[in-house]
C-alpha positions as CSV (number, residue, x, y, z in Angstrom):
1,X,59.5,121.3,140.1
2,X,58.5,118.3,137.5
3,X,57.5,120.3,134.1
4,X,53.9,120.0,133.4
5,X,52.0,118.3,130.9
6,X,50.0,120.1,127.9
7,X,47.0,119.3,129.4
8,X,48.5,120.8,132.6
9,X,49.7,124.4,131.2
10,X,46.0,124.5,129.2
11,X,44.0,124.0,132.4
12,X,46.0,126.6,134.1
13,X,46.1,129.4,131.5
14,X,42.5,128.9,131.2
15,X,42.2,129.3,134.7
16,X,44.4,132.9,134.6
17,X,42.7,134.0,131.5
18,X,39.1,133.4,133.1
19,X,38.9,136.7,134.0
20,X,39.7,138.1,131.1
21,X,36.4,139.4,129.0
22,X,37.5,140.0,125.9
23,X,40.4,136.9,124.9
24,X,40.3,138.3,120.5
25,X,41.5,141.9,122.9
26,X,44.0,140.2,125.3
27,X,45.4,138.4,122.7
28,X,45.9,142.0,120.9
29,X,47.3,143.9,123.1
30,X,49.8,141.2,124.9
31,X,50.8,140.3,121.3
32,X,50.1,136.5,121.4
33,X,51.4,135.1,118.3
34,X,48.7,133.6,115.9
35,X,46.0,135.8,118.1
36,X,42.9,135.0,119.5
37,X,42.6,131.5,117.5
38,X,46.0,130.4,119.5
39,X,44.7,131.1,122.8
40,X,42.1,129.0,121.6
41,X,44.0,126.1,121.0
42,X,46.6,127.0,124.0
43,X,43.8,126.4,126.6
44,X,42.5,123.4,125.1
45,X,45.4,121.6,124.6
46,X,45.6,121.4,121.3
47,X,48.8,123.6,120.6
48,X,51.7,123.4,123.6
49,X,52.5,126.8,124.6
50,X,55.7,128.2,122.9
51,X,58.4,130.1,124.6
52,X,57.5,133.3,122.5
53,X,54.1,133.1,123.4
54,X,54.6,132.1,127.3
55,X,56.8,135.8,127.5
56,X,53.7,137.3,126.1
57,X,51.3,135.5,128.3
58,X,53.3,136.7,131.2
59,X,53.7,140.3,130.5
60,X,49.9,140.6,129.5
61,X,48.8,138.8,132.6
62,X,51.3,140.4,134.4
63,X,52.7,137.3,136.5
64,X,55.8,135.5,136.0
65,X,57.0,132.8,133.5
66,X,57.1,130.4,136.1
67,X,52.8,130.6,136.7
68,X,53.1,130.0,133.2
69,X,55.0,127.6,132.6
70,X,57.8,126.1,134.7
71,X,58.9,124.0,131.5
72,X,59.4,127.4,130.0
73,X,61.4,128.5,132.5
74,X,64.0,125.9,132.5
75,X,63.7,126.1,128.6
76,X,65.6,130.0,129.2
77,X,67.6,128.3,131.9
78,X,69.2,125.5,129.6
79,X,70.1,128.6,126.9
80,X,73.6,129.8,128.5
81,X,74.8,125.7,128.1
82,X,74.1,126.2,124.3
83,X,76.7,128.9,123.7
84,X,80.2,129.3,123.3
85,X,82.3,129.8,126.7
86,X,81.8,133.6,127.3
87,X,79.3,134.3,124.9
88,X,76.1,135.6,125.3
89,X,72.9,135.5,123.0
90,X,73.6,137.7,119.9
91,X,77.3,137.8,120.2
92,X,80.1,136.8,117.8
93,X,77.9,134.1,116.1
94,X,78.6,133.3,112.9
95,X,77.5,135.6,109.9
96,X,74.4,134.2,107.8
97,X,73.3,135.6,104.6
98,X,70.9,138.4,105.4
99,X,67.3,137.1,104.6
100,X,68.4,133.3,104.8
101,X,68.3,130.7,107.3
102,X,69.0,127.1,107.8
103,X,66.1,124.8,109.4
104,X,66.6,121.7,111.2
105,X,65.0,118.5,109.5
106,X,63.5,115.8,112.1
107,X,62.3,112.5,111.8
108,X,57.9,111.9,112.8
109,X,59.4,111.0,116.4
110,X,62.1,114.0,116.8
111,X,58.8,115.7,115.9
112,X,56.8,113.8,118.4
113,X,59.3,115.0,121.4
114,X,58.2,118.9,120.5
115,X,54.6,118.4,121.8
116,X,56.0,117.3,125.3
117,X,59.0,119.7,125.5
118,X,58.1,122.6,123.0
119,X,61.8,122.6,121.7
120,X,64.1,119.8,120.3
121,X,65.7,117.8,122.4
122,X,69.5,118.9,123.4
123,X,71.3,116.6,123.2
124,X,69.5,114.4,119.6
125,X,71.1,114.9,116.4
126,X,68.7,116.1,113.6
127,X,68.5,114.5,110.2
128,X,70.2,117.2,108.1
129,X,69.8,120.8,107.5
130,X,68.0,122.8,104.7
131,X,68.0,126.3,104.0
132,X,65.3,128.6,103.3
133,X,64.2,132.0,103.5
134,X,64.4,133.4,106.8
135,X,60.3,134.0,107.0
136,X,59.2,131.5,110.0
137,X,59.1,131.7,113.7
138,X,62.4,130.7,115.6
139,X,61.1,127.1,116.7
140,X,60.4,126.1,112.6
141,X,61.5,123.3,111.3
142,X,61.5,120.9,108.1
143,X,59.8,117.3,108.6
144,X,61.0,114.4,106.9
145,X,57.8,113.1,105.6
146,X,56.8,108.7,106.7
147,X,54.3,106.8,105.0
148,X,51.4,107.4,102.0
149,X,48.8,109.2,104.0
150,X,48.9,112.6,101.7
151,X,49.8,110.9,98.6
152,X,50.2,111.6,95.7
153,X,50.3,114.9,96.8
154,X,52.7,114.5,99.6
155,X,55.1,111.5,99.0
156,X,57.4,109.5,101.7
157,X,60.6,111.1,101.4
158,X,59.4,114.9,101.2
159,X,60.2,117.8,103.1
160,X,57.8,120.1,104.7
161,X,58.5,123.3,106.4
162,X,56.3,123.5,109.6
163,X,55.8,126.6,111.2
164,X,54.3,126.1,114.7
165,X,53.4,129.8,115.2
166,X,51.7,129.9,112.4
167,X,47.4,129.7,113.1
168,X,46.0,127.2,110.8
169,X,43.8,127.9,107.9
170,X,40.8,125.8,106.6
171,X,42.4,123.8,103.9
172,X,46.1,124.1,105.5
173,X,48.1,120.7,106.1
174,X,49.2,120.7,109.7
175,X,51.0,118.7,112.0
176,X,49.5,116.6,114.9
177,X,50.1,114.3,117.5
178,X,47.7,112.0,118.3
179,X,47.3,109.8,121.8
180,X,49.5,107.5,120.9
181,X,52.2,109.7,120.2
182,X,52.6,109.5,117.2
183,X,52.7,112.8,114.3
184,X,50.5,113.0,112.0
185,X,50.6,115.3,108.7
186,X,47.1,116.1,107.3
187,X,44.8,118.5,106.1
188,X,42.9,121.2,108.4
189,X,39.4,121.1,108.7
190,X,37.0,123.2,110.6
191,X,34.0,121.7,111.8
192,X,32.3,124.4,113.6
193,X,32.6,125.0,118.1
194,X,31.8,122.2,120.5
195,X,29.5,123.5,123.7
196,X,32.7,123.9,125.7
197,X,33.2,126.9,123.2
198,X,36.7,125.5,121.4
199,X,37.0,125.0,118.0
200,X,36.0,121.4,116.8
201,X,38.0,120.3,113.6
202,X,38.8,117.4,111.6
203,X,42.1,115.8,110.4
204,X,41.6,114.7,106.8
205,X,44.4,111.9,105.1
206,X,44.7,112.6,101.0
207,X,45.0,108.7,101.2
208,X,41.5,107.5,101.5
209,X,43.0,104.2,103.1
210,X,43.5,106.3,106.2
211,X,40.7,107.3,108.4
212,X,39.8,110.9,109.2
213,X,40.2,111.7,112.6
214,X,38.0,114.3,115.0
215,X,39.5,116.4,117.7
216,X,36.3,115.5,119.9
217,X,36.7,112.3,119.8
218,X,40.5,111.8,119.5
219,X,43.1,113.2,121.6
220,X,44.9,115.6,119.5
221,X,47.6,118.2,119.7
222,X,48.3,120.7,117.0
223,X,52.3,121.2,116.3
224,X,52.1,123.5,113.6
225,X,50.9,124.6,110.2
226,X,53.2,123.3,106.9
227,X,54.1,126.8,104.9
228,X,56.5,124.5,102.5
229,X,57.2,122.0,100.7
230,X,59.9,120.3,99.0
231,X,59.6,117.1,97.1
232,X,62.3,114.5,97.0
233,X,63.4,113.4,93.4
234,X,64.5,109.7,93.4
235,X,65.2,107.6,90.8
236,X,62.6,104.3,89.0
């Protein structure tokens, strides 16, 4: 079965959760990363559903992956092709210094690709690799920063770490992707609810050269929340 499209997975999880009275309790007890504010963004499209939080959707809803997600599904499919003849997940992978980790680093369209397929493409090389602290969800991953929309404060060249179980924050830079399909890095901000009942919110440049955009009136899907940022020295 083709994999469906964000808009797809939001209509139908809205549809299974439209029974459900209390979504802030749901999201509680079935242990939804980023809580009630994910679901939120989950059925409206705005955040694709990650493979963490389709288990949980699942096991609260009690139904399978699959009337979750079939892209999920073939997501845990694909894993056995990613290890080692004879290994299996956990097993005699190579040791890592306990409370570190090393992040992937992606280009704005390696980026783009999560928003369709909620994990980086198999078979694409990444930029490079930085290491950090081990205190992000699984699917993190460092951003090669394009273009002079945050500057100064963000600058072509840096890295940001961008976790995209992490719920955003009034004030937060996040990481969107717009209709054309294209990421965009910007600051969070909360306009109030629209009379559908989901969270209306602005994306806001640092550059005033670039327009602020409105999740009403734009098509826009959340990819995740920055939590670092590393700025590239370079040389007059």
């Amino acid at each position: 079965m083709k994999a469906w499209t964000t808009e797809q997975e939001a209509a139908n999880l809205k549809r299974l959760l439209s029974t459900v009275k209390s979504k802030a309790e749901f999201a509680e007890k079935a242990g939804i990363p980023g809580g009630s504010s994910m679901v939120s963004q989950h059925q409206s499209g705005n955040r694709p559903i990650s493979l963490e939080a389709g288990i949980a959707y699942a096991k609260g809803l009690k139904v399978s992956l699959f009337e979750i997600s079939p892209r999920l599904v073939k997501m845990v499919s694909d894993l056995p092709a990613l290890l080692p003849d004879g290994d299996t997940p956990g097993t005699n992978l190579p040791e890592f210094p306990k409370g570190l980790r090393q992040y992937p680093v992606l280009s704005h369209a390696q980026a783009a690709a999560l928003a369709d397929d909620g994990a980086f493409p198999e078979s694409a090389e990444t930029l490079d690799i930085e290491f950090g602290k081990d205190n992000a969800s699984p699917g993190a991953f460092f951003l090669a920063l394009e273009g002079d929309a945050m500057s100064p404060e963000l600058r072509e060249g840096d890295r940001v770490l961008i976790d995209p179980q992490a719920s955003p924050r009034p004030g937060d830079h996040v990481l969107a992707r717009n209709g054309k399909r294209q990421v965009l890095l910007r600051k969070y901000r909360v306009r109030g609810v629209g009379e559908d009942g989901i969270e209306v919110f602005d994306l806001v440049p640092l550059n005033e050269d670039h327009a602020v955009l409105r999740s009403d009136r734009n098509r826009l899907v959340l990819l995740g929340t920055v939590i670092e940022h590393r700025r590239r020295l370079r040389g007059r």
